[in-house]
C-alpha positions in Angstrom: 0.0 0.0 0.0 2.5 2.7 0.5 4.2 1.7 -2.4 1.3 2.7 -4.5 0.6 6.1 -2.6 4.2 7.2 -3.2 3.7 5.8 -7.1 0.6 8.5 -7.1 1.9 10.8 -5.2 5.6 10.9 -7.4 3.8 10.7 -10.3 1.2 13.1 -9.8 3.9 15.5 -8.6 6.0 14.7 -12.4 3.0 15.8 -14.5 2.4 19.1 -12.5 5.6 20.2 -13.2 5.6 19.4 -16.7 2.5 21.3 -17.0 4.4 24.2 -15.1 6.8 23.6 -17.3 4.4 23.9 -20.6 2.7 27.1 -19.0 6.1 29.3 -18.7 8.6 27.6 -21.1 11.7 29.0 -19.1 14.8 27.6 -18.1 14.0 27.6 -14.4 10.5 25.6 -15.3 12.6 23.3 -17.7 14.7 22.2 -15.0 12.4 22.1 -12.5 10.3 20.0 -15.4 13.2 17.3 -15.5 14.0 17.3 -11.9 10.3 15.9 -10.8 10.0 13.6 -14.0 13.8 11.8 -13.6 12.2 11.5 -9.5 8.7 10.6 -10.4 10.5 7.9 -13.1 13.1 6.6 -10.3 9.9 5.6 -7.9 7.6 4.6 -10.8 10.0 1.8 -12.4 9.6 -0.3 -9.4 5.8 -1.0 -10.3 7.0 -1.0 -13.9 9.9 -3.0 -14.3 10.1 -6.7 -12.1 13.7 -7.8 -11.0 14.6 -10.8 -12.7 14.9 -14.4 -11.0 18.4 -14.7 -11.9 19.9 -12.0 -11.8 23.1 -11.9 -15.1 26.4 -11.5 -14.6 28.7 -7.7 -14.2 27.8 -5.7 -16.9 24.3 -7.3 -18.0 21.6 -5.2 -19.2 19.5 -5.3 -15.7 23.3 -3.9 -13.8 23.2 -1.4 -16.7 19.4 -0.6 -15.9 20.4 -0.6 -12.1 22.8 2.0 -12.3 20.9 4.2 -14.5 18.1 4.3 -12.1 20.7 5.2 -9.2 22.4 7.7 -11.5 18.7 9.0 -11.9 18.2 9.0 -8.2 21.6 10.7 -7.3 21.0 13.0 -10.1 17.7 14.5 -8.1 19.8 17.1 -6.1 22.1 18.0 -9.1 18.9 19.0 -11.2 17.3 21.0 -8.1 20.6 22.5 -8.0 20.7 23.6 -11.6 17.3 25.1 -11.3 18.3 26.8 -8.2 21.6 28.0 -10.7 19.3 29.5 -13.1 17.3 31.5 -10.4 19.5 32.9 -8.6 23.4 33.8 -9.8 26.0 31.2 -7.5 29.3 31.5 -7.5 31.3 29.6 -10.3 33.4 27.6 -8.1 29.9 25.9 -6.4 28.3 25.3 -10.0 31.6 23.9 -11.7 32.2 21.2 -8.1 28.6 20.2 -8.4 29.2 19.5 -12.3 32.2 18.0 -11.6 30.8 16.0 -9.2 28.1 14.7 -10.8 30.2 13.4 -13.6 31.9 12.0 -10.7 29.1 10.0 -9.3 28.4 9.0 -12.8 31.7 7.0 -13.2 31.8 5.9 -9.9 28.0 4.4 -10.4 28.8 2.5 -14.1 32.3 1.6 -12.8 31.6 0.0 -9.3 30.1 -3.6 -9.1 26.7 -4.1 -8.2 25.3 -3.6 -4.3 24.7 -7.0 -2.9 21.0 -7.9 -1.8 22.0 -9.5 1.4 23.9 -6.1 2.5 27.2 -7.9 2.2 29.3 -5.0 0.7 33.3 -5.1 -0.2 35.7 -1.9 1.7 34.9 -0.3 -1.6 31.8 -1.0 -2.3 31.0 0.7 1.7 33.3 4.4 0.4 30.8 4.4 -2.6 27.6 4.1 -0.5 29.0 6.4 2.0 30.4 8.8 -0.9 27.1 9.1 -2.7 25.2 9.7 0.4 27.3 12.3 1.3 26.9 13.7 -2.2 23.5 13.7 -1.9 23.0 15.2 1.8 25.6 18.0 1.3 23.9 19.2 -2.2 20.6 19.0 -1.3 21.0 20.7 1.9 23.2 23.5 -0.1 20.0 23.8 -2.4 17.8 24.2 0.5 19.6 26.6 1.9 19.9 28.9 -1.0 16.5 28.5 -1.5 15.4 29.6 1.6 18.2 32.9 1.2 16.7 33.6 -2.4 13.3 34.2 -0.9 14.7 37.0 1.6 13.6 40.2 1.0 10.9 38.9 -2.2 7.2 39.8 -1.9 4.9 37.0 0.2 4.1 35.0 -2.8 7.6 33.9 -4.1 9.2 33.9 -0.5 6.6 31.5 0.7 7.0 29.5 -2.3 10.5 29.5 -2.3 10.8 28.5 1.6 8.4 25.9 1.2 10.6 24.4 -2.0 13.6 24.3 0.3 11.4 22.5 3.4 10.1 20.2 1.0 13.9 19.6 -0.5 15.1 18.9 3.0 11.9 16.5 3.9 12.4 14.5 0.4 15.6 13.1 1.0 14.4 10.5 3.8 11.1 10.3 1.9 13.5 9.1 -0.9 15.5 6.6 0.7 12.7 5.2 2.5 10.7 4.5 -1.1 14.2 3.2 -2.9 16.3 1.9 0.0 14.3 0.7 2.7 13.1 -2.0 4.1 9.5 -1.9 1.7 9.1 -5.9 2.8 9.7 -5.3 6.6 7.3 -2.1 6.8 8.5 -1.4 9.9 8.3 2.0 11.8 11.5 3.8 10.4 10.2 2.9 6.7 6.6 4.3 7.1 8.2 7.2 9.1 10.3 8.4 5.8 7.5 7.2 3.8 5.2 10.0 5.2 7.7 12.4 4.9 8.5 11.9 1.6 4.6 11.7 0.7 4.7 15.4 2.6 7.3 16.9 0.7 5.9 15.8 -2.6 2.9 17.8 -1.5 4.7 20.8 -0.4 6.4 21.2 -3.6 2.8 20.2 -5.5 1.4 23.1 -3.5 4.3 25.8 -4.4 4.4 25.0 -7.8 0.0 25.5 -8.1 -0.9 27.0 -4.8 -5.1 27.4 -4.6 -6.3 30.9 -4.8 -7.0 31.3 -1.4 -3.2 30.0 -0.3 -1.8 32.8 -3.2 -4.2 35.3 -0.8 -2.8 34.4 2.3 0.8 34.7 0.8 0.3 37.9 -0.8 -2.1 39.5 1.9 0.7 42.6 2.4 1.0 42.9 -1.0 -2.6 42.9 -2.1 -2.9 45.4 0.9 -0.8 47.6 -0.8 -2.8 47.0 -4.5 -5.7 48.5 -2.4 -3.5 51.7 -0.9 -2.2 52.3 -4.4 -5.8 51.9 -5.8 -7.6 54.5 -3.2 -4.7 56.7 -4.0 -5.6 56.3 -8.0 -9.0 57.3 -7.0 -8.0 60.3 -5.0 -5.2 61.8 -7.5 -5.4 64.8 -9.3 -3.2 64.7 -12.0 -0.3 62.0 -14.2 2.6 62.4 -11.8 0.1 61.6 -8.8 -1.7 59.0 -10.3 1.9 57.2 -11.9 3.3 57.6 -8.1 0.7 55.6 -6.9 0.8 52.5 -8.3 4.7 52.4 -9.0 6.3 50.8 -6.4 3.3 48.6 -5.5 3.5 47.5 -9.6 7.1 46.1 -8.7 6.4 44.2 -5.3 3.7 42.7 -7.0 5.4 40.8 -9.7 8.8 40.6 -7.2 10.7 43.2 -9.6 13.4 45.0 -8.8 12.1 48.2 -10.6 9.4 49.7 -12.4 8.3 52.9 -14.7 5.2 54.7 -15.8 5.6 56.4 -18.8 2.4 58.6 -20.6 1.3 58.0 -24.2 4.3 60.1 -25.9 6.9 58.2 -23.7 7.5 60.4 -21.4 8.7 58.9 -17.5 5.5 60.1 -15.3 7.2 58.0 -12.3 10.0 55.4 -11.9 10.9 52.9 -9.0 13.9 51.4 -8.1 15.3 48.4 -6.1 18.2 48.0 -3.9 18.3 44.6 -4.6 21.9 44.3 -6.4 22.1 40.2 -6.6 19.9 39.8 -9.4 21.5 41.4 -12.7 19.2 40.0 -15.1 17.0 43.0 -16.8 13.8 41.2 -18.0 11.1 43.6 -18.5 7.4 43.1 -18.6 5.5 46.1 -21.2 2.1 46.9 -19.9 0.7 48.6 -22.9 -2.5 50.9 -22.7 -4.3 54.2 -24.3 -2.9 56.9 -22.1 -0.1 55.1 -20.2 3.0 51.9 -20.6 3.8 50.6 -17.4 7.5 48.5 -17.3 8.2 46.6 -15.0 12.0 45.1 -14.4 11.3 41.4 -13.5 13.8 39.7 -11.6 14.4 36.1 -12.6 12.4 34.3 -9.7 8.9 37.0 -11.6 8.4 34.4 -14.7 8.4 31.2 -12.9 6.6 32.4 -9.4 4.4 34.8 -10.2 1.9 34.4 -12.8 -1.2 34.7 -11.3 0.4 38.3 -10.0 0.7 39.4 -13.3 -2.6 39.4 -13.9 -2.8 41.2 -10.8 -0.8 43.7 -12.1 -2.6 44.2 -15.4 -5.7 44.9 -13.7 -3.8 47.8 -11.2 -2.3 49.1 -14.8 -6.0 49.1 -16.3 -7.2 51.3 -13.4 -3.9 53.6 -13.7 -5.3 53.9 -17.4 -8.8 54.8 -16.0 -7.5 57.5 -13.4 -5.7 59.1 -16.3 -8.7 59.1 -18.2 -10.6 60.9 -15.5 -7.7 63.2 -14.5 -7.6 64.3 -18.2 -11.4 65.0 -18.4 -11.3 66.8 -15.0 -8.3 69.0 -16.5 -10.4 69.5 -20.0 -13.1 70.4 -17.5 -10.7 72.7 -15.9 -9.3 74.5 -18.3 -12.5 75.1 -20.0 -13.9 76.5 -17.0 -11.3 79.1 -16.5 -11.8 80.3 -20.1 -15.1 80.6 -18.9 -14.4 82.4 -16.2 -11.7 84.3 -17.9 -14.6 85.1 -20.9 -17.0 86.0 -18.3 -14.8 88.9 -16.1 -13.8 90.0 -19.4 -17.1 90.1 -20.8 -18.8 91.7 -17.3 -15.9 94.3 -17.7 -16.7 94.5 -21.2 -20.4 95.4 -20.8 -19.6 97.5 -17.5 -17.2 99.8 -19.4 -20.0 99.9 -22.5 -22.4 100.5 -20.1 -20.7 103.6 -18.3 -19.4 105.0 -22.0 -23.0 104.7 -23.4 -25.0 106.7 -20.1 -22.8 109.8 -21.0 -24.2 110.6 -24.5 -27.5 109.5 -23.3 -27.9 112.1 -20.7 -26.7 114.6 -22.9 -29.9 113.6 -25.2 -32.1 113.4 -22.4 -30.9 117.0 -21.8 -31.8 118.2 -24.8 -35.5 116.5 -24.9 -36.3 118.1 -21.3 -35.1 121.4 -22.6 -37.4 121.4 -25.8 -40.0 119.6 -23.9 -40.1 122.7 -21.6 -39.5 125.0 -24.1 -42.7 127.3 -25.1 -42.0 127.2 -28.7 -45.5 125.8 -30.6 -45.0 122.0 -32.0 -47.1 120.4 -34.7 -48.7 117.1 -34.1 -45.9 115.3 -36.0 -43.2 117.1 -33.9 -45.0 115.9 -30.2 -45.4 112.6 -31.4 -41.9 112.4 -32.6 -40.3 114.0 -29.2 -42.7 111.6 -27.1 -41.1 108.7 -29.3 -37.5 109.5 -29.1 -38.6 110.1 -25.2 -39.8 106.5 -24.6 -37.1 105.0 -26.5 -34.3 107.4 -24.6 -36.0 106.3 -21.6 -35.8 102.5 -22.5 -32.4 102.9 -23.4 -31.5 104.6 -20.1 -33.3 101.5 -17.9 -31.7 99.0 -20.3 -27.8 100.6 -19.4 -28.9 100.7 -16.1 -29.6 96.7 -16.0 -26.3 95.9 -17.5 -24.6 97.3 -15.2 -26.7 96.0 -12.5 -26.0 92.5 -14.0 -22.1 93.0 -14.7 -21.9 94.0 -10.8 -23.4 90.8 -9.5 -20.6 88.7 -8.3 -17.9 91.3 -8.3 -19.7 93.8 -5.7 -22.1 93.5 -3.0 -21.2 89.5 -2.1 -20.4 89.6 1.3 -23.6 87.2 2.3 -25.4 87.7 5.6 -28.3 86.2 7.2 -31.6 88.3 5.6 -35.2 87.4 6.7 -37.7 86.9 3.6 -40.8 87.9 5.0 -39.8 91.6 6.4 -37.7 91.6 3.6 -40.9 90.8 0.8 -43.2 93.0 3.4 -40.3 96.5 2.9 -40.3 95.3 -0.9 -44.5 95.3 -0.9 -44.3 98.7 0.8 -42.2 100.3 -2.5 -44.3 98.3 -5.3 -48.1 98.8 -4.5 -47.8 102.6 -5.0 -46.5 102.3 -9.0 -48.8 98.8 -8.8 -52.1 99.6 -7.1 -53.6 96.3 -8.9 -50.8 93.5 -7.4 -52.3 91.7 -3.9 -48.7 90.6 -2.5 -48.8 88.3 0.3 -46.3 86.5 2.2 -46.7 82.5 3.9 -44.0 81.6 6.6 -40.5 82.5 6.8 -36.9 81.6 6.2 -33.7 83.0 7.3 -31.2 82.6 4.2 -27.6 83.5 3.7 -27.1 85.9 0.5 -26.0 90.1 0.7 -29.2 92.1 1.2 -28.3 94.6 -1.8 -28.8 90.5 -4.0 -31.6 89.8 -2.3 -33.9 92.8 -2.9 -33.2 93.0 -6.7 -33.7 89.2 -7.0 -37.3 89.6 -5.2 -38.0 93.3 -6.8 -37.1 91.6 -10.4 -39.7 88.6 -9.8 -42.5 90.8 -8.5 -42.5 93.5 -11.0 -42.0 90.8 -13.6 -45.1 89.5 -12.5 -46.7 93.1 -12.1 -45.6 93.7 -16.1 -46.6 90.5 -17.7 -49.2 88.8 -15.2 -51.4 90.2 -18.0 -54.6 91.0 -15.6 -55.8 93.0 -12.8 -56.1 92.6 -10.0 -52.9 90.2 -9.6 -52.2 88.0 -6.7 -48.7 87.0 -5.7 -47.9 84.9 -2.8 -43.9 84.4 -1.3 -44.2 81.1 0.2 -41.1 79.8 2.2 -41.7 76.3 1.3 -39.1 74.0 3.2 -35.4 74.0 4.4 -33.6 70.8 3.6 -29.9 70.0 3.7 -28.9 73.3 4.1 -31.1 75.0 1.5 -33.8 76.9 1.4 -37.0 76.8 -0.9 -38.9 79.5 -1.6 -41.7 79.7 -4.4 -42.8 83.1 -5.9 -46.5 82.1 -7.4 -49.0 84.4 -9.5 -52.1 83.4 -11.0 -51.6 85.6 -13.8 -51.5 84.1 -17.8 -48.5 82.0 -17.4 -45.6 80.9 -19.3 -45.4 78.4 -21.8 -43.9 75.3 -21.1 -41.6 75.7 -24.1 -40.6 78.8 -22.8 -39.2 78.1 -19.9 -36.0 78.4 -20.1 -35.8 81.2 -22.5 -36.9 83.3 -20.5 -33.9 83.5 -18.2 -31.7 84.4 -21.4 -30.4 87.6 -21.8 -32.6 90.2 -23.4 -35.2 87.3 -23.9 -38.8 89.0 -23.9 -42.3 86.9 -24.8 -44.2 90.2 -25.6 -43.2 92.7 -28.3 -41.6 96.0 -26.6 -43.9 98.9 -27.1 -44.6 102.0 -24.0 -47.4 100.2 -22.0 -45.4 97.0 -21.4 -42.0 97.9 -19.9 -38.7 95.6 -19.0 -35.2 95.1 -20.7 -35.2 91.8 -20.6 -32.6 91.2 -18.4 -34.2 91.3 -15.5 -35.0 87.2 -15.0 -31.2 86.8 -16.0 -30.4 88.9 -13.6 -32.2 86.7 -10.8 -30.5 83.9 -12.0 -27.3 84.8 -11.6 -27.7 86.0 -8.2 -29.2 82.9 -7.0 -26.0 80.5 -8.7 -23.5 82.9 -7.3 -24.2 81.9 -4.3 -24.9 78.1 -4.9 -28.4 78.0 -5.5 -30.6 78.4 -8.4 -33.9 79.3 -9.7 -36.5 77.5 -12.2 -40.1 77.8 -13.3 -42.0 74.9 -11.2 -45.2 73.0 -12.9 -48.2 74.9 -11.9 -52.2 74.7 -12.3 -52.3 78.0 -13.2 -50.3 81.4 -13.9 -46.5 81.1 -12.7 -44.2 79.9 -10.1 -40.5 80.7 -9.7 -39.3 78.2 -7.2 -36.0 79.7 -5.6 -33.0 77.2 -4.0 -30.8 79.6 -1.6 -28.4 78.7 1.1 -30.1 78.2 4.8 -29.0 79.8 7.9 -27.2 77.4 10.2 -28.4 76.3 13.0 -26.8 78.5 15.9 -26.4 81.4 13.7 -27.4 84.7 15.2 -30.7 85.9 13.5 -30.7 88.4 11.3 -30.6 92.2 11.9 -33.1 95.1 11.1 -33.1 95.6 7.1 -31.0 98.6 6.0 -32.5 102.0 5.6 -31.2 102.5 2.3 -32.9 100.4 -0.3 -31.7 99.6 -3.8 -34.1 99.6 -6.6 -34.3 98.6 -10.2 -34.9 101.6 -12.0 
């Protein structure tokens, strides 16, 4: 029975590392290949191949046989050894003495007589047995140990996959002379001892050459802890250089490298990491190409045969490098566009301030003029009052028109200093100043709110609404009602309702453009046209905002402005001065 447990467990362990082998097609994973398939051969021949009765003389085909099998057994260490060599840089004097002395143990193994059954061996025969062990002890242990050195310092994965090769080196060599040299008949305790051992190592190396996903986890937990650091910090970068520092240095643990670069789509380095690692020479690098970024990473020679499943790993963290970059392009598109704006906008609001000021001067000089032939005694024709009362009217329009622009190009540049203001005294001082030009508008005012926006704002954004409605409700007598509807995260609603004609639906958001009007101009129906964009912008520049709300009937502004927080001293008496439109 435990002769057909260590033929499964050998020959199992044979075909996984030629699979490993098929997967990488290195020189390590060659080596390693032909290490496990000359061990898994040396234990399967004995359920292959039966002794025969009577045995031939020196130099028969079955001593030839014999001592190919030994040379295949001896030969174990020598091939963990070269695949140790190809890892990891030895010196030359180790590699040439264990080449040497494996060409040693060859000749001694063809050229010394065949080991007795009965355990009778010659002097000689007792230095060759003693000699091969020897061989065998000293190089595997010297495997082992470098081994367990190369993993020092290497991320979780290849360190623990690399200790557990050189436990399970250590373990196989009494596993292997209890399946080849002991006592199989006798079974006694010693034999099943080694057995068990040997059966262990064969699984430890199983599990470091294909360790399950949740083994790799375990291994890599301080790496993949890192992989999340570097991914929150992809998240949270603002631009390239931020973004490519991120993920640098945890793209080269990963994989076990001993360096790694970002570069951006033209080439150029965003971010580079280097090791201090200076006992691995070997410059293999690993191109992760993508839209907006190549990510290289220097592998060191233990990256190919240990860490496959990391490279994976590492694409993904490269895809979401890619992703960041996207975003932190857009949000610098966004940016930079917004600065134009902004750039466009004081440039324009100084434009149409300095327009503004040039055009009044020339204006009052013709308003001068039409008050001095108005009063003027001198007898006019019909034709002549008609035309002065025109050029009048339109004088006078042009004169409210200036005075809008520059009310609009001052929002946001003067008066911003917000301050707690009260609606409802605030809509009652307002209702005071409008009934007298507007005998026919009913204003009334439901509840209060306490909001945070400069008083000077405030009144032009309420005086604008009202006498829009006054001008366009389009009957008499007109009801408006200021309702302070609800305060909710920190803003508060406030609706501005008439039941007056309405406004289109597809009008709705013309009407806030700039000299925007639904009715033609003419001397009984007054306004610029300015004034709803005026309301508008003094409601955004201080983070709120103002639409037409769906209504049964006439129209309803619904106003978002920022609340009064809680704690805040109430606000004081309104100001005796009072800013109107004109």
């Amino acid at each position: 029975m435990p002769e057909a447990i260590s033929w499964v467990v050998y020959g199992t362990l044979a075909v996984v590392a030629t699979m490993f082998w098929r997967r990488r097609r290195t020189v390590p994973s060659a080596w390693l290949a032909a290490t496990f398939v000359v061990l898994g051969g040396v234990v399967l021949q004995g359920a292959l191949v039966s002794p025969p009765a009577d045995p031939s003389p020196q130099f028969s085909p079955w001593e030839v046989y014999t001592d190919v099998i030994v040379v295949g057994l001896l030969g174990f260490p020598y091939l963990l050894h070269r695949f140790v060599r190809s890892l990891r840089p030895t010196r030359r004097l180790s590699g040439t003495l264990a080449d040497v002395g494996m060409a040693g143990i060859v000749v001694l193994t063809f050229a010394m007589p065949a080991f007795p059954a009965d355990g009778d061996f010659t002097p000689a025969q007792q230095i060759a047995q003693v000699v091969m062990l020897s061989w065998w002890a000293v190089l595997l242990a010297s495997v082992s140990w470098v081994l367990w050195r190369a993993g020092r310092g290497r991320p979780g994965i290849i360190r623990s996959r690399m200790r557990l090769m050189s436990v399970a080196a250590l373990l196989i060599n009494l596993g292997l002379l209890g399946s080849v040299l002991g006592d199989a008949e006798g079974q006694n305790a010693a034999y099943i001892i080694t057995q068990v051992l040997g059966w262990t190592s064969a699984g430890a190396f199983l599990l470091a050459f294909e360790p399950p996903l949740f083994v790799r986890r375990s291994w890599r937990a301080k790496e993949e802890t890192a992989l999340r650091v570097a991914e929150s910090r992809l998240v949270a970068a603002t631009s390239a250089t931020e973004a490519a520092n991120a993920i640098v240095d945890a793209a080269a643990a990963l994989v076990g490298g001993h360096g790694a670069e970002v570069r951006d789509a033209d080439g150029a380095v965003l971010a580079r990491s280097t090791s201090e690692r200076d006992d691995d020479p070997v410059d293999d690098r690993l191109e992760v190409r993508l839209s907006r970024s190549t990510v290289v990473v220097h592998r060191s020679r233990l990256t190919p045969v240990f860490s496959e499943g990391e490279e994976v790993l590492l694409r993904q963290l490269c895809g979401h490098l890619d992703l960041a970059l996207d975003r932190i392009s857009a949000f610098e598109a966004s940016e930079l566009a917004l600065r134009e704006a902004e750039r466009a906008n004081t440039e324009l609001s100084q434009l149409v301030y300095g327009v503004s000021h040039d055009l009044r001067n020339p204006l009052v000089t013709v308003l001068g003029f039409l008050d001095f032939i108005t009063d003027d005694e001198t007898p006019l024709s019909d034709t002549q009052i008609m035309a002065l009362e025109r050029i009048t009217i339109s004088a006078r329009y042009m004169e409210g028109l200036i005075d809008d622009l520059l009310q609009l190009s001052r929002v946001g540049r003067t008066d911003n200093d917000p301050k707690p203001v009260a609606i409802a005294p605030l809509i009652e001082d307002i209702r005071t100043d409008l009934v007298p030009r507007f005998p026919d508008l009913d204003i009334r005012v439901a509840g209060d709110a306490d909001v945070l926006i400069n008083e000077v704002r405030a009144r032009q954004l309420f005086i604008n609404l009202l006498e829009n409605a006054a001008r366009h409700g389009g009957r008499s007598p007109l009801h408006v009602t200021v309702t302070c509807v609800s305060i909710d995260d920190g803003m508060a609603t406030i609706e501005v309702a008439d039941d007056g004609v309405g406004i289109p639906d597809e009008h709705r958001d013309r009407v806030f453009q700039i000299f925007q009007r639904l009715d033609r101009f003419d001397a009984r129906t007054k306004g610029s046209g300015i004034g709803l964009t005026m309301c508008r912008k003094i409601t955004e520049d201080v983070g709120g905002g103002i639409v037409i709300a769906d209504s049964t009937s006439g129209t309803t502004f619904r106003i978002t402005l920022p609340a009064v927080p809680p704690g805040q001293p109430s606000p004081g008496p309104l100001a005796t001065s009072q800013e109107r439109k004109p």
